[in-house]
Every structure is written in structure tokens, then in C-alpha cells.
N, C-alpha and C positions, 0 to 999 in steps of 0.2 A: 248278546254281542257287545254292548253298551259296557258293558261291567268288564267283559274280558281287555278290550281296550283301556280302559280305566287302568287295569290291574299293569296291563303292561307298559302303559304312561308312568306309573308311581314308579315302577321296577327301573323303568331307564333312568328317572331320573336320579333313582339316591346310584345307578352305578356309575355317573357323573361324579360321584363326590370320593375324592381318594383319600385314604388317610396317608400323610409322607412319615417315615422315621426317619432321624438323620443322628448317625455316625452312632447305630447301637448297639452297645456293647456285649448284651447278654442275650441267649439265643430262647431263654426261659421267655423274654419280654414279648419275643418276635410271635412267639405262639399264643401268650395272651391276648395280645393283641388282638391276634385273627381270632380269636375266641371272643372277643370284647363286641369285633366289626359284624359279628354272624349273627350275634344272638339281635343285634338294632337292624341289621338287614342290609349290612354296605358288603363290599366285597371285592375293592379296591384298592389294593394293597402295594406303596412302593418302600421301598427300600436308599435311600441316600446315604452313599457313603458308608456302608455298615463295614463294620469290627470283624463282625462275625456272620455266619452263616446259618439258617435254619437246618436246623440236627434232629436227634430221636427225643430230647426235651421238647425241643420245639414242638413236636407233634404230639406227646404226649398233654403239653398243657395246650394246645388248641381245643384239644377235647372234641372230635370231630369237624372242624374247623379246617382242613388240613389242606380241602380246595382252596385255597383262597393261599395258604401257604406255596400250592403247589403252582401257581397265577400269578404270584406275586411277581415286578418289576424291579428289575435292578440298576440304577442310574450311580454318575459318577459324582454328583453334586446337587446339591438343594435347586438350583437355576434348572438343571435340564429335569425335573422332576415336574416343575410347577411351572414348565415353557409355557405351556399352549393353555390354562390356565386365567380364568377372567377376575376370579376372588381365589385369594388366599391368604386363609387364615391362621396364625403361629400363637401357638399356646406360651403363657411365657408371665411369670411375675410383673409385677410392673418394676417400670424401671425408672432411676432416678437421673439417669444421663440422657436417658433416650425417649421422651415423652411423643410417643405416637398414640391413633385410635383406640382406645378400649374398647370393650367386648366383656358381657358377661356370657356364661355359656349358654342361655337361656338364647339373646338376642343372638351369639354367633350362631346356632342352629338355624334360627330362621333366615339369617343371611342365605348360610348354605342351603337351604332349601328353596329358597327364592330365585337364586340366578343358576342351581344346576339344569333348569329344563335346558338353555341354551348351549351352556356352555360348560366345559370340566372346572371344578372346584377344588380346593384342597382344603385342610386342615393338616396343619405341620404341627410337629412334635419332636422335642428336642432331645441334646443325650441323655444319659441318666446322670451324670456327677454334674454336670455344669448347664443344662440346656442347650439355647440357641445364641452363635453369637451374635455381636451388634450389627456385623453387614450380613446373615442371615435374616434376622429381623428385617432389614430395611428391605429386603426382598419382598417383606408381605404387605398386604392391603390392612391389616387390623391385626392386633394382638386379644386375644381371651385368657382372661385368668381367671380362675377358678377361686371362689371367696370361702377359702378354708380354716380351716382355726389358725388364727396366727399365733398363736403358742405352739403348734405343733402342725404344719402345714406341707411336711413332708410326704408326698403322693407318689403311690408308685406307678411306670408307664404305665402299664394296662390299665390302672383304675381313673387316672388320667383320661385314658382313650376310651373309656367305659362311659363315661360323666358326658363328655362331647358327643360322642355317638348313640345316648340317649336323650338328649337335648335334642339332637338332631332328627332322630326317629321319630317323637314326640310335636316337632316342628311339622314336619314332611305328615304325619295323620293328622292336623287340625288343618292343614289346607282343605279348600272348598274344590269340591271336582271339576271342575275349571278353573285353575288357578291363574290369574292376571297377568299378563305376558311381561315377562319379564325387558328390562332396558342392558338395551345394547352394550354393556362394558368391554375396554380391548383385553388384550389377552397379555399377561404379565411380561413377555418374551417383545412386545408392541409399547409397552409402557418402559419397560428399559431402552427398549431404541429412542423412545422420546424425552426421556432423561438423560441419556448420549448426547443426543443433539442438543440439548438444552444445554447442559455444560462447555458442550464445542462453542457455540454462539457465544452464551456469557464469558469464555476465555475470551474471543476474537473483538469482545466489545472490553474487556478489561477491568468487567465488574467480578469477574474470578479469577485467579491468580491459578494457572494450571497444577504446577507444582506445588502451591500450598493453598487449593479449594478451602482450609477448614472448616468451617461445618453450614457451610451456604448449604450445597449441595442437599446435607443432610433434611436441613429443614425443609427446602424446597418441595424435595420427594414427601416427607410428611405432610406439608401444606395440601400436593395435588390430590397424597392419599386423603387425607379427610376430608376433600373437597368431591372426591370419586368420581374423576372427570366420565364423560362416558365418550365412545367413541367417536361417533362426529364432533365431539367438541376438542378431545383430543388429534382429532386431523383437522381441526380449524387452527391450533397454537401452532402444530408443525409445519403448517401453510403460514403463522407471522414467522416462523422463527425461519423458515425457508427463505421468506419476501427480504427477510432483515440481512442474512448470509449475501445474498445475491446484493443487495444494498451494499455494503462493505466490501462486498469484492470486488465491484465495479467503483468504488471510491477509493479503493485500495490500488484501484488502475490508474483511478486518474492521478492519483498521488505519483505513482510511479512516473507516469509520463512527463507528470511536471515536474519529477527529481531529473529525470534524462534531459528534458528544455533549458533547465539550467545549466546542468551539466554543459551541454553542447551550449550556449550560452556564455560561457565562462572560456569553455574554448575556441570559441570565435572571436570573445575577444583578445586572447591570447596571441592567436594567427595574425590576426590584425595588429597588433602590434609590431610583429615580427615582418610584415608590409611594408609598415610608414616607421620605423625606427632601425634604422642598420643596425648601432648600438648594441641590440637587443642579442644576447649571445645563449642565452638557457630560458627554458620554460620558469626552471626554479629561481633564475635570476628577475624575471620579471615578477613571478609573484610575491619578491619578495623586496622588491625595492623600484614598484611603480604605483606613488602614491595614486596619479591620475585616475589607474585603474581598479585601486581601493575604494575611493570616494565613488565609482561609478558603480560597484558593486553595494556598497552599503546606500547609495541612492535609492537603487531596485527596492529594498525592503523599508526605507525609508516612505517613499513612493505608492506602497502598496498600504502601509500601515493609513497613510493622508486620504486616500480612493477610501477605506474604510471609516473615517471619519474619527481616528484616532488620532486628530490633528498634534498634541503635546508630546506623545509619544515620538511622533515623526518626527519635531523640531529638534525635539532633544537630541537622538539621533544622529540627525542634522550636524546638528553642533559639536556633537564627539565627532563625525568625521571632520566637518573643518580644523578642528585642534588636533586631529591625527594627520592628514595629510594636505592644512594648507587649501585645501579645496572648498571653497564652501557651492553648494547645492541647494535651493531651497527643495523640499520634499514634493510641491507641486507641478512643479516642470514637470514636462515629457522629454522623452531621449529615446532616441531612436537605437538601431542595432550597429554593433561595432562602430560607436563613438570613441574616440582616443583624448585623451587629455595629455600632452605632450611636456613635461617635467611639472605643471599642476602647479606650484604656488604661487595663491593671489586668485587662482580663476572665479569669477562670481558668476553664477546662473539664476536670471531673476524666474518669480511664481508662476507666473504664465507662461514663461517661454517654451519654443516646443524645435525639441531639433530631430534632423530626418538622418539617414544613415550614412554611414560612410562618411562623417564628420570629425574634424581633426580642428581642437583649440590647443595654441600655448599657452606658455604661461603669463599669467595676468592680465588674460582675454574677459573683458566682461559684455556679460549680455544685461544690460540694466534695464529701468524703464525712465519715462520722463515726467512722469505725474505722478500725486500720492490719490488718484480716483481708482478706485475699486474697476474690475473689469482687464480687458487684456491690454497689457500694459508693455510686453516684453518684448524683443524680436521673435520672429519664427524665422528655422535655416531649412531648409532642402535638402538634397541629396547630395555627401560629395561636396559640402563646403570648408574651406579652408581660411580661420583666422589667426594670422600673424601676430607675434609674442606683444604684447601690451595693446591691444587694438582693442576700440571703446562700440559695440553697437547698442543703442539707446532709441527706445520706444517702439513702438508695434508695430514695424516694421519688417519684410520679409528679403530674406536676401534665397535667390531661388537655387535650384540644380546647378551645380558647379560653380559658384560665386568665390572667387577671393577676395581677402582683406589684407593689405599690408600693412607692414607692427606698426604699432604706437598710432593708425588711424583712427579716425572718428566716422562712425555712420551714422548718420541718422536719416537718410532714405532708401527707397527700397532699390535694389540691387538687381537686375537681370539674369539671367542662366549665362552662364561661362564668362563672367563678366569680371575684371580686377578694377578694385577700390583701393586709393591710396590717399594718405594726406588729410587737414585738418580744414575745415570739413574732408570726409573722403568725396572722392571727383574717379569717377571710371578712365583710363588710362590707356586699358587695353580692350576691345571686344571682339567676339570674334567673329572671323568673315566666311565665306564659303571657300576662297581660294586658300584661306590660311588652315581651316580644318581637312581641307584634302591635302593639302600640304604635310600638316600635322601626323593624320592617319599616313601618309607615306612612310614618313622618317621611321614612324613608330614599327613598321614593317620591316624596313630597312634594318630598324638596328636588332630586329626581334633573328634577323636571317643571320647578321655576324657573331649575336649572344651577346648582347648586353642590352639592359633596360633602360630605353633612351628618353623617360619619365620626365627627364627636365628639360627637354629642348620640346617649346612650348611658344605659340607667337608672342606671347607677353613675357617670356624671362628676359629679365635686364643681364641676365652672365654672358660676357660676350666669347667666354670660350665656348660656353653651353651654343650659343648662336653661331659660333664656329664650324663644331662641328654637326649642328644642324645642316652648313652651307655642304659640308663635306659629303652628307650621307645625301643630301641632292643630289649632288655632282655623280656620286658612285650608282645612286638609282639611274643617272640617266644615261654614265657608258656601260651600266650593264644594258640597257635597253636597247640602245644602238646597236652595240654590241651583240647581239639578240638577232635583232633584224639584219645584219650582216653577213652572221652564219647562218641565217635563213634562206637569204638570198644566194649564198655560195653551194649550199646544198642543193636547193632546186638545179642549179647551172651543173651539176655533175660534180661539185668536189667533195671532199673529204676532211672534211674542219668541224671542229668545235664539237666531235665526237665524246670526251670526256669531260666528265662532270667538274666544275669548279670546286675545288675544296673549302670544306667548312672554313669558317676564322670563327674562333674564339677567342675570350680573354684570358682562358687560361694560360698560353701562352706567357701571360703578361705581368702575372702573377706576382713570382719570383723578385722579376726586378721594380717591383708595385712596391713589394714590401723592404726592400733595400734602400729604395729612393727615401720611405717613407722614417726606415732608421736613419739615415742621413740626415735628414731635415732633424728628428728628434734629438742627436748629438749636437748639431747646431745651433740648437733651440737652449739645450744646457751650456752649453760654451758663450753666448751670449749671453745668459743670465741662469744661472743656475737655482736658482728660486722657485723657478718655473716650476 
């Protein structure tokens, strides 16, 4: 029983091992062959790619051989031949471009007797005028050549397949009746998915160029081959080269999100300009003729370069924005979101100063400090603060949430929340009270109901039209109110008043002759001096 098991161990194993043809021409070969494979004892026979067809030569030179003709597999290319495949072996000169594994016939035998217990094997063989080309080659695990007279080294297929499949035979009877279990190798169809991927990755990191790989690729696959990875080791690379994918793709996002942060970034501060600058007539007019908002952009990178401790980088920088728009910035400031620089030449922003958002400087605002000791030196602004066109703040000092400065002042203490500074020293002027901010919110109501933005009528503006018609939009809040309580009261009593809605007021209206009055004044403006 011992023996018949044996016998049927050896039998499975050599019909694991196929001999492949590919692309062969003459029908004479196809029967040698199966005549070459019977007499060693294989009986696996495919076919890639052939020319031709086994005919009545074909069987005549099998020579009883003809099962093996008549079994034979017919596939459409070398790959689905040697899919499912753990070793495959290509017969093939050596080559002088293509330096992979050697193999004499002697060791390729024992190969293929070694790992067919587990797994299909092959032995590939090429056409007759030209052999196997260079990406058929790269398909296989080893090449075997045959060390035949190099004077005359011309072999024909079958004696070819004769020479291998008695190496082979020869291999397969000196095994011991328990032959050593063989190691896990993956199967050729598992090693091109992991050469797939391998290329995918080394594109997306940039060490392969997709379109023109040249011969990275090649050697790589040669390296793994004479390396022979075996399967769990090849599902340990596919697991780095997985880890590494997912790495980049998730860095690829965040890349992304912080291209969109800018983006949106860039147009907040654009909106914001269009805010606090009536002037401002086009998107493409601001970006192209608002230094303020140059220098606050090249700060960003400026800024970022300084946080990285590429301090020379950042000054230099620095320096080309102040010689491009008049602005100087030093790199280590902070600056908050939607800061405006309001025409920009002259502005200085000292090292440590740190401003909050919603912050609006003229031109030739500086924030200095007032000592040369290391440390923080410079003002800090708040939320929402506004300094007037040549106004000096000096020393480390904070001016808070809604602070103003009037031009040409001098600060040099610290500033309150909604508080106005004027004057040399600056001296606070205006502050605000609780009667004057319910006040404030009123008006701001008031003019929000007739349509227009009543942003200047403020308890500290000195414009006494602006304070005019502050008084007016009082007045109007308080006979609508009356007014209000009066058809209240006539309704309860039984009458019939104040049934329809009051009509909107806009400025629209007002437009027209806005811009009439406004060409008047400009014809005037050149008849008194035409210069202008």
C-alpha cells in the first residue's frame, strides 16, 4: 500500500509541471515534443499562441504519444498559460540586455521538481526563428540555457524539450521518498499584481516617471526575481506599499484642503476689501493694483518660512515685498484674518506685533516698539481696530476690541474696547456709554429699514452732517413709534386706520440725481482750475 501511494505521489507531482510552447510554427515540433514529454513521464502539454495546429504529422511524429496531443491546452498568450503558476522557467540563450537568473538544465530540473508537489510549474519554450521576446522573458522566474557547442549551438525544439524533460526526470528519481516540503511561493498571476502595485506607488511618489518607467521597472522585477520572495513575505511589501498609498493619499488631502484654505483665504480678503473700500470696482481691479493686499499675501509665506526657522529666507522676502509695494512687514508678526492695508505706503509692522481680525491700517501707520531688548516689544490690536493714515503705536502695548486711532496720533498706552485716541501723546476723546450704544444700535436699525448703511453716524464722529442725520433717523424712530401706538389705540376703539403697510424708502430713488450733482461739482472743479 506504502509503495502504491508513493507511486501515486511521484505521478502527481511531475503532472504539475507543463511544458508551455509559444507562437509554434511547425506542426512536426508540436508532436515531438509530446513525444520528447512521454518518454520522461510529463504529460502536460500547452499550447500559446500557436501558428499552427496539431495535424496527421503531428501524430505521426508523436509516435504514440498522441494522448497528450489529444489533452493538450490551448491559451491566448504566454500570461494566461503560466497564470496560476509559482516557478516558471523560459529556455533562452543568455542575453546581453537582459541580465536575469541563470539556470543550467541540470539545476532547472531540480527546481521544477522541488516546488511542483504544491504548486503548477512550468518550463516555457520559445519559437523556432527567434525564441522568447524581452517582456516574455520578464514574465518568468529563471531563464535555463542549454551549454551547447558555441560553434554550432543550433538545437531543434524537440531536442530542446528532450534535454529539459530529462534533467527533469532524472531530478524527480533522485528525490528521497519523503521529499522536504517544499516553501510557499505566490503564484506568477500574485507576483504581477505585486509588480502592478509596485509601479502604481513608485509613480505617485515620483521615483517613476509613468510614461517613461525606463528600465527601473525591469531591474526591480529581476532584483525580486533572484531574490524569490516567497509568499508571506510578498504580502508583507504589499502591506508597506499599501501603508505608503494610504500615507499619500491622506497627505494628498491635506494638501488639498490647505490649497481650498487659501483659496477661500484670498477671497475673504478680497470681500473685505470690497467692505471698507467703496473705490474698489472689480475683483480684477483689486488684484491688481492693491499693494496693501500684496504685502499681506506675501507676508503669509514669508511668515511661514520664519515659524520654520528659515529666518534669511523670510527677510529677504520681506524685503522684495517692501521694494514692491512700499509695505514693509517684518516675517515675524502675526496677523489675523481679513486685515486691510488701506493704500499701504510707508506702513511698518514691528517683530512681535500681533494683530486680531477685522483690522484696517492706512497709509504710514506704524506699529514700532520702544526698546532695542530682545522680547515683546511691539503693540498687540484686537478685533475690529482702526488706525488713521500716519498714526504712531510704540511699545507693547495693547489697543483692545474696537479701538480707534486718529492720523498723525501717537500711542503709547494701552487703549480700551471701543475706545477713540487722538492727538500727541494720544488722550481717548470719545468712549462709550450704555445710552450711546442703544442709541447707536437704534440708528443702525433705522437706516438698515430705509436701505442705506448708516456705518458713520457713530457717537464719536466729529462730521456734523453724519451727526445730523443721526439726529434725523432719531426723530423718524420716534414718530414711527408714536405713530405705532396711536393706530394701536384707534383700532382697539373700533376704527379703521393704518391698515396699509408703509412703503419701503430706498436710495435708489436718489441715485440719478447723486450722480448729476456729483458731475456738477466735477465741471466746477475744472472751471476753477483745470489742472485738477
Amino acid at each position: 500500500m506504502r509503495a502504491i501511494f508513493f507511486v501515486e505521489r511521484k505521478w502527481y507531482m511531475l503532472s504539475n509541471i507543463r511544458v508551455v510552447l509559444v507562437g509554434t510554427s511547425h506542426p512536426g515540433n508540436i508532436g515531438s515534443t509530446a513525444r520528447a514529454m512521454k518518454t520522461m513521464g510529463l504529460s502536460n502539454l500547452y499550447l500559446a499562441e500557436p501558428r499552427v495546429e496539431p495535424d496527421g504529422q503531428s501524430i505521426a511524429l508523436a509516435a504514440g504519444a498522441s494522448d497528450i496531443l489529444k489533452n493538450l491546452t490551448r491559451v491566448d498568450s504566454l500570461q494566461d498559460a503560466i497564470a496560476d503558476c509559482s516557478l516558471v522557467i523560459a529556455t533562452s540563450a543568455r542575453s546581453r540586455t537582459l541580465d536575469w537568473p541563470m539556470l543550467d538544465p541540470r539545476e532547472a530540473g531540480q527546481k521544477l521538481t522541488q516546488e511542483c508537489l504544491n504548486d503548477s510549474v512550468a518550463i516555457v519554450f520559445g519559437r523556432e526563428n527567434h525564441g522568447l521576446s524581452n517582456e516574455e522573458l520578464q514574465q518568468c522566474t529563471y531563464h535555463v540555457a542549454i551549454p551547447a557547442n558555441p560553434e554550432y549551438s543550433s538545437l531543434n525544439l524537440a531536442q530542446a524539450v528532450q534535454i529539459i524533460c530529462y534533467e527533469t526526470r532524472v531530478a524527480h528519481l533522485a528525490q528521497t521518498e519523503t521529499p522536504a516540503e517544499a516553501e510557499e511561493y505566490p503564484l506568477t498571476v500574485e507576483l504581477d499584481r505585486f509588480f502592478v502595485h509596485l509601479e502604481s506607488t513608485l509613480s505617485k511618489t515620483g521615483f517613476v516617471i509613468k510614461n517613461h518607467p525606463g528600465q527601473v521597472m525591469t531591474k526591480l522585477r529581476r532584483l525580486f526575481t533572484r531574490a524569490r520572495i516567497e509568499a508571506p513575505e510578498m504580502n508583507i511589501l504589499r502591506g508597506i506599499l499599501s501603508s505608503v498609498d494610504k500615507k499619500m493619499n491622506a497627505t494628498r488631502l491635506i494638501r488639498k484642503e490647505h490649497t481650498m484654505a487659501v483659496i477661500a483665504r484670498m477671497k475673504e480678503d478680497i470681500e473685505s476689501i470690497y467692505h471698507r473700500d467703496p473705490a474698489a470696482n472689480s475683483t480684477l481691479e483689486i488684484l491688481f493694483n492693491y499693494p496693501g493686499m500684496h504685502a499681506i499675501w506675501i507676508h503669509r509665506v514669508s511668515h511661514k518660512l520664519w515659524l520654520a526657522k528659515w529666518h534669511f529666507t523670510a527677510r529677504c522676502l520681506s524685503t522684495f515685498s517692501r521694494w514692491l509695494t512700499g509695505v514693509e512687514i517684518h516675517p515675524g508678526a502675526t496677523i489675523g484674518r481679513r486685515f486691510f492695508i488701506d493704500h499701504g505706503m510707508g506702513v511698518v509692522i514691528g517683530e512681535t506685533a500681533e494683530i486680531g481680525d477685522d483690522c484696517t491700517l492706512y497709509h504710514s501707520v506704524t506699529l514700532g516698539g520702544t526698546t532695542w531688548q530682545a522680547g515683546k516689544r511691539h503693540p498687540t490690536l484686537g478685533n475690529n481696530v482702526v488706525i488713521g493714515a500716519g498714526a504712531k503705536v510704540l511699545g507693547p502695548i495693547t489697543m483692545h476690541d474696537g479701538a480707534r486711532v486718529g492720523s498723525n496720533s501717537v500711542v503709547v498706552k494701552d487703549v480700551a474696547s471701543d475706545h477713540t485716541v487722538v492727538g500727541i501723546p494720544g488722550r481717548v476723546v470719545a468712549s462709550p456709554t450704555n445710552q450711546s450704544k442703544e442709541k447707536t444700535e437704534r440708528r443702525t436699525e433705522m437706516a438698515k429699514k430705509y436701505g442705506f448703511d448708516a456705518y458713520a453716524v457713530s457717537p464719536d464722529n466729529p462730521d456734523p452732517v453724519a451727526n445730523a442725520i443721526g439726529q434725523m433717523l432719531d426723530h423718524m424712530h420716534l414718530m414711527d413709534s408714536k405713530l405705532q401706538e396711536v393706530c394701536q389705540s384707534i383700532q382697539q376703539m373700533g376704527g379703521e386706520v393704518c391698515t396699509k403697510k408703509l412703503p419701503e424708502l430706498t436710495v435708489d430713488a436718489f441715485d440719478e440725481a447723486e450722480r448729476n450733482a456729483a458731475s456738477h461739482r466735477k465741471q466746477d472743479i475744472d472751471k476753477f482750475d483745470p489742472s485738477i
